[in-house]
N, C-alpha and C positions, 0 to 999 in steps of 0.2 A: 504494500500500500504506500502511495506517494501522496502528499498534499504539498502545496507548494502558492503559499499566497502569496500576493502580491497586490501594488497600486497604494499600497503605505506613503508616505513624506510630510514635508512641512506645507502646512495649509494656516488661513489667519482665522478666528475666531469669528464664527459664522459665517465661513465658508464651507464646500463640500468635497468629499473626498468618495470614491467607489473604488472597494476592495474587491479582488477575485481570486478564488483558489480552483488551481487545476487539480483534479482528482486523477489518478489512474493506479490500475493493479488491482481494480475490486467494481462490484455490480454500484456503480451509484447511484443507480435509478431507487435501487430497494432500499439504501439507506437515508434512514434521517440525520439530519447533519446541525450545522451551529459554526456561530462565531463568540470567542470568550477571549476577552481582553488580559493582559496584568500588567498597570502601572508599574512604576519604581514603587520597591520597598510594599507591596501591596499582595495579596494572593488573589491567582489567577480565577477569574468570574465570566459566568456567562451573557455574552449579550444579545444572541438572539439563536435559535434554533428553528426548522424547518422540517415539516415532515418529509417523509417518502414520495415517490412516485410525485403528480402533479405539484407537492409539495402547498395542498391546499388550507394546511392549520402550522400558521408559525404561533411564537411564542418569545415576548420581547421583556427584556429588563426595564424594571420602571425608568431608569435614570433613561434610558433612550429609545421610548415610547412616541412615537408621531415623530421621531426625528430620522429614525434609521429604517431600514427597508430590506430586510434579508429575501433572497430569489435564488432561485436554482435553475439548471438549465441543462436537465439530461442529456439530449443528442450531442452534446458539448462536453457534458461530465466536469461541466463548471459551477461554485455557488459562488453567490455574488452578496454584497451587506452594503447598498448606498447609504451613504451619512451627510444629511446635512443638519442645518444648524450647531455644527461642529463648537463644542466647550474646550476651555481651557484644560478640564479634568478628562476630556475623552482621551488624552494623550497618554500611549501604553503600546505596548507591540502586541499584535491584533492576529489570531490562530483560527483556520478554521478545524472542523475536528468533525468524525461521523459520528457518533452520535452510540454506535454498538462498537465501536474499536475503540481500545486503550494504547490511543496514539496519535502521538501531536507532533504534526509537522513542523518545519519553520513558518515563523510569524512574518510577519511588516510591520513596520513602524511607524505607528500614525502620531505627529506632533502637532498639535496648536497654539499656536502663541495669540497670548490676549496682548 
């Protein structure tokens, strides 16, 4: 199993940023997947998850509720987490992950400066 995000960098405070992780080495249509953040000095937290297949029931952390937009995109084997109204504290290196695998690819790094 490979995940491999990207589209992480320096963005200003209320601006937007879309992340993407390419999947491959595994069925990903069938899995349900997610993106989970960790600040400095902080532990790693979830920020949005997506089911299976059409990926019709996500599930978002309050702190980024009406801000962020998690998608998937099977024929692609790509998921996707647009962010906008980007905060100072959304800044953390940014993991997508499945969801039934205990395994975390490399992250991106999303910064905000206020």
């Amino acid at each position: 199993v490979q995940l491999q995000a990207s589209g992480g960098g320096l963005v200003q405070a209320g601006g937007s940023l879309r992340l993407s992780c390419a999947v491959s080495g595994v069925f990903f249509s069938i899995n349900p997947a997610g993106w989970y953040r960790q600040a400095p000095g902080k532990q790693r937290e979830m920020v949005a998850t997506v089911s299976s297949g059409g990926g019709g029931t996500t599930n978002y952390a309050d702190f980024v509720k009406d801000r962020f937009t998690i998608s998937r995109d099977n024929a692609k084997n790509m998921l996707y987490l647009e962010m906008d109204s980007l905060k100072s504290d959304d800044t953390a290196v940014y993991y997508c992950k499945l969801l039934r695998w205990d395994f975390w690819g490399q992250g991106t790094l999303v910064t905000v400066s206020s």
